[in-house]
C-alpha positions as CSV (number, residue, x, y, z in Angstrom):
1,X,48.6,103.2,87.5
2,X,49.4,101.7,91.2
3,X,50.5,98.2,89.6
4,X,52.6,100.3,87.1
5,X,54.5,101.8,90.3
6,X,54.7,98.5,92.5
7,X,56.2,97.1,89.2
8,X,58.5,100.0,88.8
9,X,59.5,99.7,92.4
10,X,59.8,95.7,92.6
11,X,61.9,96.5,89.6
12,X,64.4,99.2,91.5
13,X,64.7,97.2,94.5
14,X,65.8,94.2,92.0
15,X,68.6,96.0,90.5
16,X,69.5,98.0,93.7
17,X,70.4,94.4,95.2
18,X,72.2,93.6,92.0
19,X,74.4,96.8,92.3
20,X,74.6,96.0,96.3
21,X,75.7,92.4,95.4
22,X,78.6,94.1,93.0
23,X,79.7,95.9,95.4
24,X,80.4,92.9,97.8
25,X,81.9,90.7,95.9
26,X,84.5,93.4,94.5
27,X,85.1,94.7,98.3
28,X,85.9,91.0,98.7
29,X,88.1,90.6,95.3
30,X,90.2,93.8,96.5
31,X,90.7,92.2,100.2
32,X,91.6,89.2,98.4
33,X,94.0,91.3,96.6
34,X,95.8,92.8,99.3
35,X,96.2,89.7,101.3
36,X,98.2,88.0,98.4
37,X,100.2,91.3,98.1
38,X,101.3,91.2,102.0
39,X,101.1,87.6,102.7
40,X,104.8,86.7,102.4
41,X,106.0,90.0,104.6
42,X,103.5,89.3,107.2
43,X,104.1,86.2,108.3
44,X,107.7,84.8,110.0
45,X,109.3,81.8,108.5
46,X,110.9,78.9,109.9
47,X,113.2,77.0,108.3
48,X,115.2,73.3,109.1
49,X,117.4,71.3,107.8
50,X,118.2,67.7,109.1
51,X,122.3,67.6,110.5
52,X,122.4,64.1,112.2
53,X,119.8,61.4,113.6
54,X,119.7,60.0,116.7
55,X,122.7,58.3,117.8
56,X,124.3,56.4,120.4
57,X,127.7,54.9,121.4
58,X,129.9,53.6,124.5
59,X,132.6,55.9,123.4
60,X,135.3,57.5,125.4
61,X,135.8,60.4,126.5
62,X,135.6,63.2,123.7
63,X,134.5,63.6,120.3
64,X,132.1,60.7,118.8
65,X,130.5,61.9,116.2
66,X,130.5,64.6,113.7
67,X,128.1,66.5,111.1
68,X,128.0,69.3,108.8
69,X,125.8,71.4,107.0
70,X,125.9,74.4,104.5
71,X,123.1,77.0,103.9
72,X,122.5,80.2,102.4
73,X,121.7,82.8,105.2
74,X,121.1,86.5,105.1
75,X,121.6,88.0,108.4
76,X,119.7,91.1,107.7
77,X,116.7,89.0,106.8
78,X,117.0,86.2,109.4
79,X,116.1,86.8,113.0
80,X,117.7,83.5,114.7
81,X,119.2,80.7,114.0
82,X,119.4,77.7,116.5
83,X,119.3,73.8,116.8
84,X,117.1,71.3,117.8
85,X,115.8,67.4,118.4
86,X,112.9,67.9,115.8
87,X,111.8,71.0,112.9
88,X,110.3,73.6,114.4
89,X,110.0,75.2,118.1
90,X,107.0,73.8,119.5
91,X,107.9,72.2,123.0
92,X,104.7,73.1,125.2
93,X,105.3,74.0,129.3
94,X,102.6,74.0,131.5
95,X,102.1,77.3,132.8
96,X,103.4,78.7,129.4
97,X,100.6,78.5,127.0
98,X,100.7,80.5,124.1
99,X,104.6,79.9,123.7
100,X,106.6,77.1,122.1
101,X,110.8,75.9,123.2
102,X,113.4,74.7,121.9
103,X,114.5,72.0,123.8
104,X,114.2,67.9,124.0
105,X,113.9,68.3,127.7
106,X,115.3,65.5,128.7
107,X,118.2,64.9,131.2
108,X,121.6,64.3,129.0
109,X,124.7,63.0,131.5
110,X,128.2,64.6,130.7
111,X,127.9,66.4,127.5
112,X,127.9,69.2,125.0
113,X,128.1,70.1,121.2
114,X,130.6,72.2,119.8
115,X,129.5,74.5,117.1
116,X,131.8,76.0,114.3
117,X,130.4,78.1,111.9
118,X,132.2,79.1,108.9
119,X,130.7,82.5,106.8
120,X,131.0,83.7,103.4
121,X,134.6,85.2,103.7
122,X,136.0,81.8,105.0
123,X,136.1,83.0,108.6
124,X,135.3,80.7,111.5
125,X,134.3,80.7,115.2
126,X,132.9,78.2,117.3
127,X,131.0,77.9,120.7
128,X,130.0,75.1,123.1
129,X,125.9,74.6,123.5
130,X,123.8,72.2,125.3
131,X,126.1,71.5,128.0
132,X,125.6,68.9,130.7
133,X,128.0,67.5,133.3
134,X,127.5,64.5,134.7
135,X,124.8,64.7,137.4
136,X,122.8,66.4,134.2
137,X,122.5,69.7,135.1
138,X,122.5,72.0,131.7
139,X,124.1,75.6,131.9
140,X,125.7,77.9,129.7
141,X,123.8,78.2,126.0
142,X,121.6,75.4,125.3
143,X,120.0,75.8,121.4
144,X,120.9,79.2,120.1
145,X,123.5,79.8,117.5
146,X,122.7,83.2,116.6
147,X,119.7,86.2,117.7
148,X,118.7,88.0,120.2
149,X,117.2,86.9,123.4
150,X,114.0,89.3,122.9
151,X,113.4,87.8,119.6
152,X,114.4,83.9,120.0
153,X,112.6,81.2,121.6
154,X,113.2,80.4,124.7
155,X,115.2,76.5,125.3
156,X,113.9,74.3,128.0
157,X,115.9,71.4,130.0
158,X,114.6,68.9,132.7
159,X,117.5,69.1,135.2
160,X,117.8,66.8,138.5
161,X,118.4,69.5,140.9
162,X,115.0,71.0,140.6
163,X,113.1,68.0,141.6
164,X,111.1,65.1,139.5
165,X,108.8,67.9,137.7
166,X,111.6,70.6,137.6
167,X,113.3,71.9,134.8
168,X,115.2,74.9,133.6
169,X,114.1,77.7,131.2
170,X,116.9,79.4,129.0
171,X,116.9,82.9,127.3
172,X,119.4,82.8,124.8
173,X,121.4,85.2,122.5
174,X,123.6,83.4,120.0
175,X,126.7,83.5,121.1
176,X,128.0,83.3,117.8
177,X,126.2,86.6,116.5
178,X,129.5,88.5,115.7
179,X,130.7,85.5,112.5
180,X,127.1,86.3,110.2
181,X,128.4,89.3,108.6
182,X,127.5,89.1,104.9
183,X,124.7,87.5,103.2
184,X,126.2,84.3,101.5
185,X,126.9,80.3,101.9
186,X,127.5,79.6,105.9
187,X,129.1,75.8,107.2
188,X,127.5,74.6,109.7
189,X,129.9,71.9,111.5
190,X,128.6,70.0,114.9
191,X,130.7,67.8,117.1
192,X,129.0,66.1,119.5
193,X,131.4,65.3,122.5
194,X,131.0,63.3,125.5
195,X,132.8,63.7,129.2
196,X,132.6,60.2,129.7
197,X,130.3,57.3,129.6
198,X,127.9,56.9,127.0
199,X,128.1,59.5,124.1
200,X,124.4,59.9,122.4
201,X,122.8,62.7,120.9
202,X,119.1,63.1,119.8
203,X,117.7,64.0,116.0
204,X,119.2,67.0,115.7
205,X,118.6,69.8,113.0
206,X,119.5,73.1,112.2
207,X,116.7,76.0,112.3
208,X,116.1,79.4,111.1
209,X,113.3,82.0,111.3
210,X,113.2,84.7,108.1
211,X,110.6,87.8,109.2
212,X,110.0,88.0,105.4
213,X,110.1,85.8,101.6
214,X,113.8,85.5,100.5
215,X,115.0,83.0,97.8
216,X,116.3,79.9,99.8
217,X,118.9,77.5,98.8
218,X,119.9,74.4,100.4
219,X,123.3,72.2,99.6
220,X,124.2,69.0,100.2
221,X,120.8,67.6,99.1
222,X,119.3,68.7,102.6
223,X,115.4,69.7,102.1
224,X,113.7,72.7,103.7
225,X,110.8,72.9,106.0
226,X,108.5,76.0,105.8
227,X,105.5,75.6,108.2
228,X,104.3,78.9,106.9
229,X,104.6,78.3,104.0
230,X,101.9,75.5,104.3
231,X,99.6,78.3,106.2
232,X,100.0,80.2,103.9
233,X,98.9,78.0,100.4
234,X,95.6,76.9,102.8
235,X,95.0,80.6,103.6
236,X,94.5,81.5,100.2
237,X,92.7,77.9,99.4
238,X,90.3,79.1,102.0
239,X,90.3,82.7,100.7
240,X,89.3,81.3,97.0
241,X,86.8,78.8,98.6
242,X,85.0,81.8,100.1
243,X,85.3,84.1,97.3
244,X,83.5,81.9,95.2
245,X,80.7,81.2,97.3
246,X,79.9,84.7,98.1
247,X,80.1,85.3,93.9
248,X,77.4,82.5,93.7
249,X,75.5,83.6,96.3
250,X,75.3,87.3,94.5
251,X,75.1,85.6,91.2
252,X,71.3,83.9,93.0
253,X,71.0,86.9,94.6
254,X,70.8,88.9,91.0
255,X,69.2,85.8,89.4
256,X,66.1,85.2,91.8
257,X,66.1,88.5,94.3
């Protein structure tokens, strides 16, 4: 009669692990679940598109060279949009771990870009950004075209006048905010100008951040570049990966437990 109850009670125990293993692996299944379901509204997008590559000329004084782009923009679903020297924000300061800058950092003698954009209802306005005169001291708006200083990366420049390790940190608002009114096509049109000298400008591209998924479109056979994107298709690589070792490990669990 005892073995009878130890083999009863060997055989509960057995199928109460079974149930507990169940139980896991659909806890995991629905987590699984609801990541997918939030993954593209919880993570912030950046965008880029390439306008011009490095270039460089003895040219006079004013306009040397010139380069546009057109993109499909939302402004309800884009929090900035801004320029610079390579894809993505990720210029490191020390002292300023954790964040990222817009910025080449480098000193630029004696001048600026001048920015038109042109939005859905064929209305223009331009701006001047990354301005330097010609001891290479940067002021006014370096990188932003349009957001809000609370929500933008900050821009960084090296200037002269703060010494061999110096530099300058910028919080910018897009000073051309008020032209994205409508969701829709927007022209994108840099011309790089010199005040005399040498006229050169680095890579330059044009970046934006989406806080959510929307449908992108690029034209003139420019390609788009979505770091998230790529976190995004290893997150749920890695969520699969796990998923199915903790089903095998309650499958051996069920099997030999």
């Amino acid at each position: 009669m005892l073995l009878l109850d130890e083999n009863n009670l060997i055989v509960q125990i057995t199928k109460k692990r079974g149930r507990l293993a169940e139980y896991l692996i659909s806890l995991f299944v629905l987590f699984i679940i609801l990541s997918i379901a939030n993954i593209n509204v919880s993570h912030a997008k950046v965008y880029a598109v390439s306008v011009a590559e490095y270039f460089s000329t003895p040219a006079n004084k004013g306009e040397y060279e010139t380069a546009t782009v057109t993109v499909d923009i939302d402004p309800a679903n884009t929090t900035w949009i801004a320029w610079n020297n390579i894809p993505e924000p990720q210029m490191a300061l020390t002292g300023h771990e954790g964040k990222v800058f817009f910025g080449q950092g480098r000193v630029v003698f004696g001048g600026h870009i001048i920015v038109t954009v042109t939005n859905p209802d064929n209305e223009t306005l331009s701006a001047m950004l990354d301005y330097n005169n010609d001891d290479g001291i940067s002021s006014g708006v370096q990188n932003v075209i349009y957001g809000e200083a609370a929500t933008t990366p900050d821009a960084y420049r090296y200037n002269l006048e703060e010494g061999p390790k110096g530099g300058r940190i910028f919080d910018e608002s897009g000073p051309l905010n008020s032209i994205f009114t409508v969701a829709g096509t927007y022209s994108f049109k840099f011309s790089f100008q010199n005040d005399g000298g040498e006229g050169s400008h680095p890579n330059t591209y044009l970046l934006w951040e989406s806080p959510t998924a929307y449908e992108l479109t690029v034209n003139q056979d420019q390609s788009a570049v979505s770091e998230a994107d790529e976190a995004t298709s290893l997150g749920l690589i890695g969520y699969g990966a796990i998923g199915f070792g903790l089903l095998g490990l309650g499958l051996l669990w069920r099997r030999f437990g």
